[in-house]
C-alpha positions, 0 to 999 in steps of 0.5 A: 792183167787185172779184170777192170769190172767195165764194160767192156790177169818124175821119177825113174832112172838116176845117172843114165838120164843124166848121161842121155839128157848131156848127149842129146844137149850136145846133138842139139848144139846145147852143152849144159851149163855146170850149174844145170848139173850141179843143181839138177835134183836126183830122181827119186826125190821129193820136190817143193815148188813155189808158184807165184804170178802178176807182181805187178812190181814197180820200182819206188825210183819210179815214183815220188809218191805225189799226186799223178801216181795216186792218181794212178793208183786211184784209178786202178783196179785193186792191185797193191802196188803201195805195199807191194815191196813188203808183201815181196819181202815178206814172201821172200822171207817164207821162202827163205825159211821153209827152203823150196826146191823152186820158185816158178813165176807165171809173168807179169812180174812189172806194172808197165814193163818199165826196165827199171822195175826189171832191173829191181826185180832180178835183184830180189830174185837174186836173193831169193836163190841165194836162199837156196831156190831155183827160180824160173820166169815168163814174161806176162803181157804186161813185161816186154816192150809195153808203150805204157812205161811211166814213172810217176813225177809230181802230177806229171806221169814221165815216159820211161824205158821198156824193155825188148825182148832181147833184153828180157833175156839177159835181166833174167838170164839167172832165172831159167834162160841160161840154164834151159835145156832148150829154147823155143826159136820163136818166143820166149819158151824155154824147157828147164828141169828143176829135177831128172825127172820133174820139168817145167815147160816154160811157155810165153804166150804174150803177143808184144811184138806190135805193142810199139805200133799199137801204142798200147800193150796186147792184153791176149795171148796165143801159141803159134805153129811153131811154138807148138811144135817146140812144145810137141819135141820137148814132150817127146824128150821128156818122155825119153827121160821118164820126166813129168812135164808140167806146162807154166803159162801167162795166159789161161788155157781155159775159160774160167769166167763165163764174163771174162774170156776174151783177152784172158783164155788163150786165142787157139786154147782149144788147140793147145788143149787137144796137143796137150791131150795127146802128148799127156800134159796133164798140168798146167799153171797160169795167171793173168786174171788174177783170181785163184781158180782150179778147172779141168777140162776132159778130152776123150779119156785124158784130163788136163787140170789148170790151176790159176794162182790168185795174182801176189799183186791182189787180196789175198796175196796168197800163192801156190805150194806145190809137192811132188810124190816120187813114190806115189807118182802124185803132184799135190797142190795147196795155197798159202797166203803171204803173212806180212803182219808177222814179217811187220812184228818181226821188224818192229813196223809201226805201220798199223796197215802193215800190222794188221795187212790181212783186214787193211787188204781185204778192205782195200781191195774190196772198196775197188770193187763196191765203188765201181758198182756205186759209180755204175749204179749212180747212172742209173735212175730208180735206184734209192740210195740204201739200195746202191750201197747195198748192191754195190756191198754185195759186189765188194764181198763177192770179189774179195770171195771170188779172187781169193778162191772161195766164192762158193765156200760160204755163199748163203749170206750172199744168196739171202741179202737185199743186194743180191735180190736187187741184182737179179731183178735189176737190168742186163749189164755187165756187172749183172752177168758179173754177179751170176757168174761168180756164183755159178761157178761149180769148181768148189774147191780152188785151194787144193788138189792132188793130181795122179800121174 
C-alpha cells in the first residue's frame, strides 16, 4: 500500500537432511512433490535471492486508456502503473541474464486484486521460472477479495472480479504453495526451502476476510495465535535441519516512519519481534510502504534487522539482491535498480520515456509529491507564491530521496534551502511531521548491509 501524503506499502549436512526433511514431510501427511527434490539446492552452496514487493500490476485487458483510468492515475499516489509491464520485462530480462537461484516476492503483486491481473501475473511469473529461478509469493493487502477491483472503461470505472483466497492458492500454485514444506492452517503462510540449508518463512500478514463487508480492502496487518505457533514449529524444524530461516512478509515488523505507522507496522509487532527473538530469526523482508529503508531493533542480546525493499511500482523501481555465504555463515544484501533505458535500446523503443526512464521517473514520481504539498498549501493563507512552489520543491526532492533510500545520503542542499526554512517556521501539519521525519531518520545506510549468522 502506497503512503497517500494526506491527512490522515545454511549449511551443514547434505543427503541426511534431505532424508529427515522426506521423513518428517511423510509424519505430517505431506509427502514432497518431485519438484521440491529436484530443485532443492545442496548444502553448502552459494545462493542469490531476488527480493521484489507491491507491482501494484494491472492487466492492459483491464483498461482502454480513456479518461476514468487517467483519471484513476491522476489521482494516485505515484506508483507507475502506465509503464508498469515494461519495467516488469525489463526486470524479467536481468533475471534471465544474470540467473538467481530465486525470486521472493513480498505481495501486492495486483492494483485492486482483480483476477485478471492475477491471471497475467503467473503468466509472467511462469516466464520468470522457465528462466531457471524459483519464485515465491504472498498475497499483500491489496491481493485477496479486495471490493476495489475495477477495470477502466471510457469514463466509466466497471466492477471486475477479485479473487478468494481459495483462488489465490491455485493462480500461484507454481510459485511457493505447492511445493511448501508446510502450510499455515490459518492463513496463507507457507514454509518453503529454496535450499537444504537456506528457508524462507513465507508469512501473510493481511486481514481480507471481512474486505467484502467492510466494502474497502484493510490496509493493517497481523499475526494471529495461531499463525504464530505455526511460526514457532516451523523454526523448530528448520533448526533440526541445520537451515537459516529467513522470515518475508507484506506488512513491516518495525516502525519505519515515526508519521506512518498505523496500518503499515504490524498491529501485535511487538510480539512478533520478541517470538522472533527467541527463536533466533534474524532477518526479516517487507514491503507495504513502499520506501527502501533497513531497521533493527535489539531485544535483550538478540538483533532482528528488516529490510523493506523500495515498492518495484515507485521511483526508482529498484530491488534487492540477496547472497548467501555457506563458508561464511554470512547473508549480505544490496539493491539494483531496474535498467529499463537499456531493455528500450535493446528493442529498438522510440518512447523518449522509455528512453531515458531513470530521469522520466524521478520527475513523475516527484510532481505527486510537490503537487500534494502545493494543493495543501494553496489552503492555507500567508503564503506568496515563490514560497509555495518552494516548499512544495523541497517536499518533491525529499520523497524521491526518501523512497529511494538515500534521504540521508545527501541532505545538506535540503537543510540550507528556503523551502525547508520555511517548513520549519510553518504551522503543525502532517506534511510538517512529514518533513521532519524523513530527516531524522538516523539509519544511513538503506542500500546494503551484511548479516552474520
Amino acid at each position: 500500500m502506497m503512503i497517500k501524503l494526506k491527512k490522515y506499502r545454511l549449511w551443514a549436512v547434505g543427503a541426511v537432511v534431505l532424508l529427515l526433511l522426506v521423513g518428517y514431510r511423510f509424519q505430517n501427511g505431506m509427502a514432497p512433490t518431485q519438484s521440491t527434490e529436484e530443485t532443492m539446492i545442496k548444502s553448502g552452496s552459494e545462493i542469490t535471492l531476488y527480493a521484489t514487493t507491491d507491482l501494484h500490476y494491472l492487466s492492459d485487458q483491464l483498461t482502454d486508456g480513456g479518461e476514468a483510468y487517467e483519471a484513476f492515475i491522476r489521482s494516485g499516489d505515484g506508483k507507475q502503473l502506465l509503464y508498469m509491464d515494461e519495467i516488469m520485462n525489463a526486470f524479467s530480462d536481468e533475471i534471465a541474464r544474470d540467473k538467481p537461484d530465486a525470486l521472493i516476492i513480498s505481495g501486492d503483486l495486483t492494483n485492486h486484486g482483480e483476477k485478471k491481473s492475477h491471471e497475467d501475473m503467473a503468466k509472467w511469473l511462469a516466464g520468470i521460472e522457465k528462466s531457471g529461478a524459483s519464485v515465491y509469493v504472498i498475497p499483500g493487502n491489496h491481493d485477496i477479495l479486495n471490493p476495489y477491483a475495477r477495470a477502466f472503461r471510457g469514463d466509466k470505472q466497471v466492477i471486475t472480479e477479485n479473487v478468494s483466497p481459495k483462488e489465490f492458492t491455485k493462480l500461484y500454485a507454481e510459485f511457493g504453495y505447492d511445493a511448501a514444506l508446510s502450510r499455515d492452517e490459518d492463513s496463507l503462510s507457507y514454509l518453503a526451502a529454496p535450499a537444504e540449508d537456506l528457508w524462507l518463512l513465507m508469512l501473510d500478514t493481511s486481514r481480507y476476510d471481512d474486505n467484502p463487508s467492510l466494502g474497502s480492502p484493510r490496509l493493517d496487518g497481523e499475526l494471529s495465535k495461531e499463525t504464530l505457533q505455526w511460526i514457532t514449529e516451523c523454526a523448530e524444524r528448520a533448526k533440526e535441519n541445520n537451515a537459516k530461516l529467513i522470515a518475508v512478509m507484506h506488512h513491516n515488523l518495525m516502525d519505519h516512519s515515526d508519521v506512518i505507522r498505523k496500518g503499515f507496522t504490524l498491529n501485535n509487532n511487538k510480539e512478533v519481534i520478541a517470538l522472533f527473538k527467541t527463536l533466533q530469526i534474524q532477518t526479516v523482508f517487507s514491503g507495504h510502504i513502499h520506501v527502501q529503508d533497513i531497521h533493527s531493533e535489539k531485544v535483550a542480546d538478540f538483533e532482528v534487522v528488516e529490510i523493506v525493499n523500495n515498492a518495484l511500482s515507485v521511483n526508482p523501481h529498484q530491488y534487492g539482491i540477496l547472497n548467501y555465504s555457506p563458508s561464511n555463515e554470512s547473508l549480505s544484501y544490496h539493491t539494483s535498480v531496474v535498467d529499463v533505458a537499456s531493455w528500450a535500446r535493446e528493442l529498438g523503443s522510440n518512447d523518449t520515456n522509455l528512453l531515458n526512464f531513470q530521469d522520466y521517473a524521478a520527475d513523475y514520481f516527484g510532481g505527486f509529491a510537490y503537487d500534494m504539498a502545493y494543493r495543501e498549501l494553496s489552503n492555507l493563507s500567508g503564503y506568496t507564491e515563490d514560497e509555495k512552489i518552494a516548499m512544495a520543491e523541497t517536499m518533491r526532492i525529499l520523497n524521491i530521496r526518501y523512497f529511494s533510500g538515500t534521504e540521508n545520503l545527501n541532505a545538506t542542499d535540503v537543510l540550507n534551502s528556503k523551502g525547508y526554512q520555511l517548513w520549519m517556521e510553518a504551522p503543525d501539519s502532517f506534511f510538517k511531521q512529514y518533513v521532519f521525519s524523513i530527516l531524522e531518520d538516523k539509519h544511513l545506510e538503506d542500500h546494503e548491509i551484511t548479516i552474520n549468522y
